[in-house]
matplotlib code that plots the C-alpha trace (Angstrom):
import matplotlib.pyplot as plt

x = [82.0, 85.0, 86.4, 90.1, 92.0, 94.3, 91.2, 92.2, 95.9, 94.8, 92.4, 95.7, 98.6, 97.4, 101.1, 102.1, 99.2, 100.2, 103.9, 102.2, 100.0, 103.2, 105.4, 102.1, 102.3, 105.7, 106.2, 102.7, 103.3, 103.9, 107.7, 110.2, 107.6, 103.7, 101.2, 99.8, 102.9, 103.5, 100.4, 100.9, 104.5, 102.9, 99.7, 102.8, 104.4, 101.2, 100.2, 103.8, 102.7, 99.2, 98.4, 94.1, 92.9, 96.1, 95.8, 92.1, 92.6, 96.0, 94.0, 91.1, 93.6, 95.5, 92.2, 91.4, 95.0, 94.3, 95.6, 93.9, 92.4, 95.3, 97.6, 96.9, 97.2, 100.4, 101.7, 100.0, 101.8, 105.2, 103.8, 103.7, 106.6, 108.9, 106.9, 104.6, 101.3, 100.3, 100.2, 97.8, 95.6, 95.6, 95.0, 91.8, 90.2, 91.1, 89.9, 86.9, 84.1, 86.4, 86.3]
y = [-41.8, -43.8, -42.7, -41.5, -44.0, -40.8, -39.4, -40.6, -39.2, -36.3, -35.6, -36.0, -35.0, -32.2, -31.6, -35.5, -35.8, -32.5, -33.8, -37.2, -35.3, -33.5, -36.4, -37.4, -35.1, -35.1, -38.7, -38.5, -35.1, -35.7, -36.2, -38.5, -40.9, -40.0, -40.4, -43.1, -44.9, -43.8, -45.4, -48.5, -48.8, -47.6, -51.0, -53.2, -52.7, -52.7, -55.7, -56.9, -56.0, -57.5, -53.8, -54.7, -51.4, -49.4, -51.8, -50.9, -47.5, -47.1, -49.0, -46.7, -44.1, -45.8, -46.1, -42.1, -41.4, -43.5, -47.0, -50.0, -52.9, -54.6, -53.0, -53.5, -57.4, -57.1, -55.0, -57.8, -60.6, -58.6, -58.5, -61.9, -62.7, -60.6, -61.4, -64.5, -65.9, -63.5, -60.6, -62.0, -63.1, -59.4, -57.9, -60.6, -59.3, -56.1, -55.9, -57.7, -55.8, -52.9, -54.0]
z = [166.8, 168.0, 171.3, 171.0, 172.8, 174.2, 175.9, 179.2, 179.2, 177.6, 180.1, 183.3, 180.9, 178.0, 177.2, 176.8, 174.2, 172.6, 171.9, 170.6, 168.4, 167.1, 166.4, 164.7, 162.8, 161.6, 160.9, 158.4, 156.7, 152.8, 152.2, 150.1, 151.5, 150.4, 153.5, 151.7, 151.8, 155.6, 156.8, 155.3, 156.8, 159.9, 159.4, 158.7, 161.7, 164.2, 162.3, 163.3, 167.4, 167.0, 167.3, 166.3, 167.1, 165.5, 162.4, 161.9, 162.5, 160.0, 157.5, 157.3, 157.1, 154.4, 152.4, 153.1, 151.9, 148.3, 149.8, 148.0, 149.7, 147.6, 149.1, 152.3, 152.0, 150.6, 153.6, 156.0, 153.5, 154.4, 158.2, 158.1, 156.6, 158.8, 162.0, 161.5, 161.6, 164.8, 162.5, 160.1, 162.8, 164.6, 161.2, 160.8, 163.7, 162.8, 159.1, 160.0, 158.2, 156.8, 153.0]

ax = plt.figure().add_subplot(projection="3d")
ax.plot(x, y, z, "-o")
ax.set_aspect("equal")
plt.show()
């Protein structure tokens, strides 16, 4: 199993991780916007940061949520477009074995 990467804070600062894990939460929730949607917004713009990990892990949640592997390029051809050629190399690493 993958370690959660909020272990460590959660481990000094219980409360902090709480109020993470309720913005969380909030911003995914179904809305106008369907979580599918949310998480792909959510891999474009860690894909924009050269986010590896958080692309990985918004990807497999993209795919949970009904997300095609076609989709996902697209996002990362948006990514790239808005932010460069640093996103689509994060997102390499990052896919790497995924699909």
């Amino acid at each position: 199993m993958i370690r959660n990467p909020l272990s460590t804070i959660n481990d000094l600062d219980g409360e902090l991780v709480d109020a993470i894990e309720g913005a969380r939460k909030l911003a995914f929730h179904d809305g106008a916007l369907s979580r599918k949607m949310k998480y792909l917004v959510a891999l474009g713009i860690d894909a924009s940061n050269g986010a590896e990990e958080g692309i990985r892990s918004l990807a497999r949640q993209a795919l949970k949520n009904g997300a095609s592997k076609e989709e996902i390029l697209e996002v990362l051809r948006v990514a790239y477009f808005v932010s460069g050629v640093g996103s689509i190399y994060a997102a390499s690493r990052a896919l790497d074995g995924l699909f």
